[in-house]
C-alpha positions as CSV (number, residue, x, y, z in Angstrom):
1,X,-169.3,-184.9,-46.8
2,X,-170.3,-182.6,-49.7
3,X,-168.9,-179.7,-47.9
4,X,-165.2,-181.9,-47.3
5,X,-164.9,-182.8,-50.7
6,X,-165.3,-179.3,-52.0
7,X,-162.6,-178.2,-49.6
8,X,-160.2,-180.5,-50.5
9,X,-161.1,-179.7,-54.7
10,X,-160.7,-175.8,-54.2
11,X,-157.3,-176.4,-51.9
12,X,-155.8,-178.7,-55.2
13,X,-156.8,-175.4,-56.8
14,X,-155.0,-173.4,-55.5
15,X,-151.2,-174.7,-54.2
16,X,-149.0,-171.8,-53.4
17,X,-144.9,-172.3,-53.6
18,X,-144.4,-170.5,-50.5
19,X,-143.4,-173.1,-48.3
20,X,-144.8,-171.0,-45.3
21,X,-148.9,-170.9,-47.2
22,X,-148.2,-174.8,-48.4
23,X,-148.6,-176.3,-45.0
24,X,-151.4,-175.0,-44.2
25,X,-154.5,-176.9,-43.5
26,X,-156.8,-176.6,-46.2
27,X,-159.8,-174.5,-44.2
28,X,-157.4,-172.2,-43.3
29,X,-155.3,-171.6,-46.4
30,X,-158.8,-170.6,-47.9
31,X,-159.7,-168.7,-45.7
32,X,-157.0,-166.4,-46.7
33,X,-157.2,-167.1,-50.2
34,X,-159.6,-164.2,-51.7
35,X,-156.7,-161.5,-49.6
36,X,-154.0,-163.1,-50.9
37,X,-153.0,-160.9,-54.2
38,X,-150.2,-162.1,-56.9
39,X,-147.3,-158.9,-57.3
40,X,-144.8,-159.2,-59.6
41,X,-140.9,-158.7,-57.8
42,X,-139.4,-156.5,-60.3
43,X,-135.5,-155.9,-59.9
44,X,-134.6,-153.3,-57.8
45,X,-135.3,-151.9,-54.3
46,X,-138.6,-153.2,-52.8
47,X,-138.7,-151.6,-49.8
48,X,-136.5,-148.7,-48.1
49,X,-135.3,-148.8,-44.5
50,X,-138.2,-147.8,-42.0
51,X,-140.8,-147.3,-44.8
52,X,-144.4,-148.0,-43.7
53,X,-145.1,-151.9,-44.1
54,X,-149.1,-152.0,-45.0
55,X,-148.2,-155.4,-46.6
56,X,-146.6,-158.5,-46.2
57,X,-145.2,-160.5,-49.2
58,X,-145.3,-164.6,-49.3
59,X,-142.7,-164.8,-52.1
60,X,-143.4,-167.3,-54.6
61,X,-140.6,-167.2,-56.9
62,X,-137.3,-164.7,-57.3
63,X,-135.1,-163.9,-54.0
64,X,-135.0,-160.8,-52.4
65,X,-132.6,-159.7,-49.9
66,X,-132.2,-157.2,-46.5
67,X,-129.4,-155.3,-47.2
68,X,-127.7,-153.0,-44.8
69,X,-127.5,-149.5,-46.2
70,X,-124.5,-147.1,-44.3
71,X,-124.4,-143.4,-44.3
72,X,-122.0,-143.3,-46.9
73,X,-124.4,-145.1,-49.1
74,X,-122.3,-148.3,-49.6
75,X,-124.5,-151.4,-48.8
76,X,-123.9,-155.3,-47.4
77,X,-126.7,-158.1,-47.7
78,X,-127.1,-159.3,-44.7
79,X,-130.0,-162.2,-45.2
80,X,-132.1,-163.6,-48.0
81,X,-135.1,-164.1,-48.7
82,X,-136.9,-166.8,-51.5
83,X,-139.9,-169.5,-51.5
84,X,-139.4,-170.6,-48.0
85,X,-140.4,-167.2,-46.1
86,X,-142.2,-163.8,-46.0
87,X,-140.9,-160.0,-46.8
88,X,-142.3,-158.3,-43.9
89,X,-141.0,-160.2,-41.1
90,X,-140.9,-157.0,-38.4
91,X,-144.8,-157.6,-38.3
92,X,-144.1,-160.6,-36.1
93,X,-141.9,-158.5,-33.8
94,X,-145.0,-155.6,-33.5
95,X,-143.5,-153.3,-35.8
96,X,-145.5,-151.8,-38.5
97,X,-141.8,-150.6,-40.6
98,X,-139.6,-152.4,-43.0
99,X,-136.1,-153.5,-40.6
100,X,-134.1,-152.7,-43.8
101,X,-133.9,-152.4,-47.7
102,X,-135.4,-154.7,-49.6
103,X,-133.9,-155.5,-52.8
104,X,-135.2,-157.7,-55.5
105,X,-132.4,-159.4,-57.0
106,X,-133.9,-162.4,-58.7
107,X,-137.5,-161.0,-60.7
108,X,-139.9,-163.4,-59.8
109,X,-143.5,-163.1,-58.5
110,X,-145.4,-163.3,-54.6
111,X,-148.4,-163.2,-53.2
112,X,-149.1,-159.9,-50.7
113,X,-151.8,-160.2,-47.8
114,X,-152.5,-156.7,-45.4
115,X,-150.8,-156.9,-42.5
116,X,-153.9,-156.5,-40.5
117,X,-155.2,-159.1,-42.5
118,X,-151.8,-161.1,-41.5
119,X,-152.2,-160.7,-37.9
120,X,-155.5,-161.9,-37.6
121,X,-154.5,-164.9,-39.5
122,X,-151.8,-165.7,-37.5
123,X,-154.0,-165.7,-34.2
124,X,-156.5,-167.6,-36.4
125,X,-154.2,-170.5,-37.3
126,X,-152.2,-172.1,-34.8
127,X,-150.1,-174.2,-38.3
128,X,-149.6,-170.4,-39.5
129,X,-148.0,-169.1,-36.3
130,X,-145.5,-171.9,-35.8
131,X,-144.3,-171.7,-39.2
132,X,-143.9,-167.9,-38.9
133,X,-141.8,-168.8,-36.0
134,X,-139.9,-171.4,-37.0
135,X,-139.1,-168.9,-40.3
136,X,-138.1,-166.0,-38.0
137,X,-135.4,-167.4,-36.2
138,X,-134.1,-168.8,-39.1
139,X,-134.2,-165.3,-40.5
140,X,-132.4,-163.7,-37.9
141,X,-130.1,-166.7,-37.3
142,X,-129.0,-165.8,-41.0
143,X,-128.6,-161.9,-40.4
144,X,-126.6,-162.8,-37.4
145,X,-124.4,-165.0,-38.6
146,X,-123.6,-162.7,-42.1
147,X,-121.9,-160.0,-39.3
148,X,-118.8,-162.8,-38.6
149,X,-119.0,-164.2,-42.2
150,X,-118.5,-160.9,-43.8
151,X,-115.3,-159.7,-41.6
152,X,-113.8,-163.4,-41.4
153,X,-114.4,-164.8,-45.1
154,X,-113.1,-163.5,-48.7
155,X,-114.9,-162.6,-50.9
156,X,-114.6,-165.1,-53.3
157,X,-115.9,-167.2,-50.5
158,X,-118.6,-165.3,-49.9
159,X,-119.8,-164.9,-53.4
160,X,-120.2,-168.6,-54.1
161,X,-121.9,-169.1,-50.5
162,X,-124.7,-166.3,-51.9
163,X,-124.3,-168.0,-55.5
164,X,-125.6,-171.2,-54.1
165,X,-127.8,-170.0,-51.3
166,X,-130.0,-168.1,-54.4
167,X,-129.6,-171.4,-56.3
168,X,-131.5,-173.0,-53.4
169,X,-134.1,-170.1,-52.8
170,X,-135.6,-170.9,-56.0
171,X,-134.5,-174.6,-57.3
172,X,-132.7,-173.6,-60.1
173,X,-129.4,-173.2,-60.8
174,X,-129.7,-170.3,-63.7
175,X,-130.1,-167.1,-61.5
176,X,-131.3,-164.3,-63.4
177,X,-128.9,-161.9,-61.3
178,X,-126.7,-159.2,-62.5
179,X,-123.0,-158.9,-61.3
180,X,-124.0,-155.2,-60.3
181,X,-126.9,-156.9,-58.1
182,X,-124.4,-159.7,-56.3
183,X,-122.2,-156.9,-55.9
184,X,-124.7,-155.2,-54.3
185,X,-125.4,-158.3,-51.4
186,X,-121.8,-158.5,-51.2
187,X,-121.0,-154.8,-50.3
188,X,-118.4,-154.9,-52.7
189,X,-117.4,-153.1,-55.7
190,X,-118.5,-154.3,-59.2
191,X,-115.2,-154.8,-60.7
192,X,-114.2,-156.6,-57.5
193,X,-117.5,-159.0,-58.4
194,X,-116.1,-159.4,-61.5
195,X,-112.7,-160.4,-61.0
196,X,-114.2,-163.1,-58.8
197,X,-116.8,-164.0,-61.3
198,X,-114.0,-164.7,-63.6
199,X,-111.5,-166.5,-61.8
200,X,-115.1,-168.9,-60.8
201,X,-116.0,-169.3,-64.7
202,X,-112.1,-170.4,-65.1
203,X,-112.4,-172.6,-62.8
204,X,-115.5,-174.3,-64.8
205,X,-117.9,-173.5,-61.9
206,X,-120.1,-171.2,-63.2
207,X,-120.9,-169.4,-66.6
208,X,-122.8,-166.1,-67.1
209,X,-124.6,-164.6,-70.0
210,X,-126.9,-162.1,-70.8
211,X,-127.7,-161.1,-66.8
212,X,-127.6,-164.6,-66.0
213,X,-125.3,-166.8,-63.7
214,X,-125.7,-170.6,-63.9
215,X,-124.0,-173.1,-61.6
216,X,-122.0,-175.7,-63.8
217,X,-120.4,-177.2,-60.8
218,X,-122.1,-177.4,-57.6
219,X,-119.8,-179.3,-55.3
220,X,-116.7,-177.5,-56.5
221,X,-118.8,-174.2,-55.8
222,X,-119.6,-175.5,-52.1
223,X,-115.8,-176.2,-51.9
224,X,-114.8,-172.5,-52.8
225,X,-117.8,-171.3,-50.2
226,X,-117.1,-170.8,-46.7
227,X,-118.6,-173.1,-44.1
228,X,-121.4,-170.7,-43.2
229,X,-123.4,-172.4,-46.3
230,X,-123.5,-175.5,-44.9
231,X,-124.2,-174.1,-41.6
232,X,-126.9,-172.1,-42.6
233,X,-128.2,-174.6,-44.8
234,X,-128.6,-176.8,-41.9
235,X,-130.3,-174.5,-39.6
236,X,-132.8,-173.4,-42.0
237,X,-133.6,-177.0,-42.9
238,X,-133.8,-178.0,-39.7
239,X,-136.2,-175.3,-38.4
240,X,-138.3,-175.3,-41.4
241,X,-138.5,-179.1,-41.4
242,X,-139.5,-179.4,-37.9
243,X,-142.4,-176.7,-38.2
244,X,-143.0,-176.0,-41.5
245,X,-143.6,-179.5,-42.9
């Protein structure tokens, strides 16, 4: 009995925000808590294309996002990343390199456990592995589905689809994200982001300040996105639901 009730008083010590380390039973979210280690996400790029992963990052706060990056050196986001999944996510493929840059664009914080460390946990904990799985495809379903969105959607579309998709990465409608950084997910010029930035604070749906955008009108904002933020939205909630918790 002792040994159950200081379990369960260490695991109300320690509650990550990653919903992926939440779930997990309390024996084995402790068992990874000493190798789990709190990084800052500083804005700016995290990780380059085919650089050596030694890490994985459980991101706590902030969004970071897998951008494409073409020989010509311009670059298209093509999934995000905020509480509800992992940077690192090759490691569950078997590959020991980053898929593609990794750019901070909302500062926030995560915790990072060594990927050897990662795998044995994931063999360890049955809860662990199905929520890694569940993530993954949602992951990729995301990637996949930002190919069609970015040829068939404007961009205006496609900026208040990423506008609200950060807004629900980290439960907050003030995104501390620069116009040079969505420009940067949208593959787009800057001045284009800010024309469209513009004609959205015009419109009474958002307001920025000071490297910060905040959502003053969320349905009107869905209504300007295209329908791959519902869609999306309903995938990830769906997978994550069912085996995340």
């Amino acid at each position: 009995m002792s040994n159950r009730v200081a379990t369960l008083t260490d695991r109300r010590e320690f509650e990550p925000r990653n919903r992926l380390l939440a779930v997990l039973p309390g024996e084995d979210l402790l068992s990874l808590r000493p190798h789990l280690e709190p990084v800052l996400l500083t804005r700016g790029v995290m990780l380059e294309a085919d650089e050596p992963l030694t890490r994985v990052y459980f991101v706590e706060t902030g969004v970071v996002s897998l951008v494409a990056v073409l020989e010509n050196r311009t670059s298209t986001g093509v999934s995000m990343v905020g509480r509800e999944g992992l940077i690192g996510i090759a490691t569950l493929l078997g590959s020991d390199t980053a898929l593609g840059r990794h750019s901070v664009h909302v500062p926030g914080s995560a915790l990072a456990l060594e990927v050897r460390r990662f795998r044995s946990a994931l063999q360890a904990s049955r809860k662990l592995r199905a929520a890694c799985q569940a993530y993954a495809q949602a992951f990729l379903f995301q990637a996949l589905h930002a190919v069609a969105c970015n040829r068939s959607h404007t961009v205006e579309q496609r900026c208040a689809r990423w506008l609200l998709t950060c807004a629900d990465r980290i439960k907050n409608d003030t995104l501390q994200l620069t116009q040079e950084s969505l420009a940067g997910m949208l593959g787009v010029r800057r001045s284009t982001v800010s024309v469209v930035a513009q004609r959205l604070r015009h419109a009474g749906l958002i307001c920025y300040r000071g490297g910060a955008i905040t959502v003053l009108d969320r349905p009107g904002l869905e209504a300007v996105a295209c329908e791959c933020y519902r869609i999306l939205r309903g995938r990830y909630e769906r997978l994550l639901a069912r085996d995340v918790g």
